[in-house]
N, C-alpha and C positions, 0 to 999 in steps of 0.2 A: 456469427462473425467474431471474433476472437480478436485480443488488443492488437494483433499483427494486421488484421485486416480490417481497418477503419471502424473497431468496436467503440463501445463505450467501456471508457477507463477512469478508474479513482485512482486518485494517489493521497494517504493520508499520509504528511509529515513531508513540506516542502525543501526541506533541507537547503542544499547547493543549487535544488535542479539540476543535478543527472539523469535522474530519472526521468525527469518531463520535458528534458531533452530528447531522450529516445524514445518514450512514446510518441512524441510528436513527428517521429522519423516515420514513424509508422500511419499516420495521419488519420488519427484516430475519427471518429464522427462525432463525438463529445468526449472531455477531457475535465475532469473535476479534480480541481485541490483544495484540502483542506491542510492548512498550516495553523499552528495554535498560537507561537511566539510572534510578540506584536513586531520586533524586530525582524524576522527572516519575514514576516508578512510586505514589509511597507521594500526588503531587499526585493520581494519579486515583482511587487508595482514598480519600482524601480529599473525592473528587469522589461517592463512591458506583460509580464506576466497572466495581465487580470483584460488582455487583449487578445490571449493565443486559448486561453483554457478559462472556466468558470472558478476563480480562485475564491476560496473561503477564510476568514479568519473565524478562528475558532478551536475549541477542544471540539475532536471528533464524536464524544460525546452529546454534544448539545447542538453540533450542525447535523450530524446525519439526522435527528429527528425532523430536519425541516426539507429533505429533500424527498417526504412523503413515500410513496413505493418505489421510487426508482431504482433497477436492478441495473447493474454489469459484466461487462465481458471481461475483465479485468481488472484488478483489487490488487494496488502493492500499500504494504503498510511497511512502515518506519520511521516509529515516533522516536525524539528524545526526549528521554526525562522522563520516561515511564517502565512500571515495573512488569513482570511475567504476567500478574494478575490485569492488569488492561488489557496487555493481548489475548488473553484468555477470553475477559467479556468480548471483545472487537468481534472474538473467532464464534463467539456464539449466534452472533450476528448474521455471518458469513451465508448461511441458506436463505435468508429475505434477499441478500443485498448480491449475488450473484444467479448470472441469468444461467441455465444448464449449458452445461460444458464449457463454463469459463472459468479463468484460470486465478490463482492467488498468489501473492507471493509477498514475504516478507523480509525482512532483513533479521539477520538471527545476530543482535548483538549480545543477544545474552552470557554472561561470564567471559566476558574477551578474552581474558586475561589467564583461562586456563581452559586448554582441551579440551580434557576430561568433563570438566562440565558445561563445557558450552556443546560438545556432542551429546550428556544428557537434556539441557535445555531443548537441543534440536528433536531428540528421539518424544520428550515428553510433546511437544508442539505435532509431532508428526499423530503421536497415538490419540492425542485431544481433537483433531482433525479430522481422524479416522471416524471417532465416533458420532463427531457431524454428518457423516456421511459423504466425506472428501478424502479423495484419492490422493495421496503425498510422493511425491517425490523430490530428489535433490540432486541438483547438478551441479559439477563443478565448472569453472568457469573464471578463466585470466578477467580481473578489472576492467583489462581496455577491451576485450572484448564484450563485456558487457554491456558495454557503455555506449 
């Protein structure tokens, strides 16, 4: 079952909750967040957050060791305030922490602010993936339909 079809889904980095808005369209069968910033934390208890999904505060570093072997069906990452090389470890991760044929997905802010390198940021992420043994693709895709 697949985050579409009431998988289990992680979302590291609570942001706005967009995301864990539309996961939850999808009505997932367990829904984990981890947020690290004590502030967007106490926004999503605020929100009801820590009633809909098992919300974490935390660097996903030091939470995911406590949620023992638990795999997924779905993994979006999008932290702020972290550099190439966290996503890099996060992705080495990625074979314990996903169950077979589930899907990843991240946000590629890397180099926003110029093309050119935020399309090699993306090419490097695809090829470090690959080598995990993960199948990469990218789609494009309007915001509000994302969303």
């Amino acid at each position: 079952a697949g985050p579409d079809r009431g998988g289990d889904v992680l979302n590291v980095g609570f942001g706005l909750g967009l995301v864990d808005e539309a996961i939850q369209r999808h009505r997932p069968r367990s829904h984990t967040i981890i947020e690290a910033h004590p502030d967007v934390y106490k926004h999503a208890l605020d929100k009801g957050w820590d009633k809909r999904a098992n919300l974490l505060l935390g660097r996903w570093q030091d939470v995911l060791p406590t949620l023992g072997d638990r795999k997924f069906d779905g993994i979006f990452f999008d932290t702020y305030g972290e550099y190439y090389g966290e996503m890099s470890d996060f992705h080495e991760l990625l074979p314990k922490l996903l169950k077979p044929g589930g899907v990843y997905s991240f946000f590629n802010g890397l180099a926003p602010d110029n093309i050119f390198f935020h399309t090699v940021e993306g090419r490097v992420a695809q090829l470090e993936l690959e080598t995990l043994g993960l199948t990469t693709s990218y789609e494009r895709g309007a915001i509000k339909e994302a969303i």
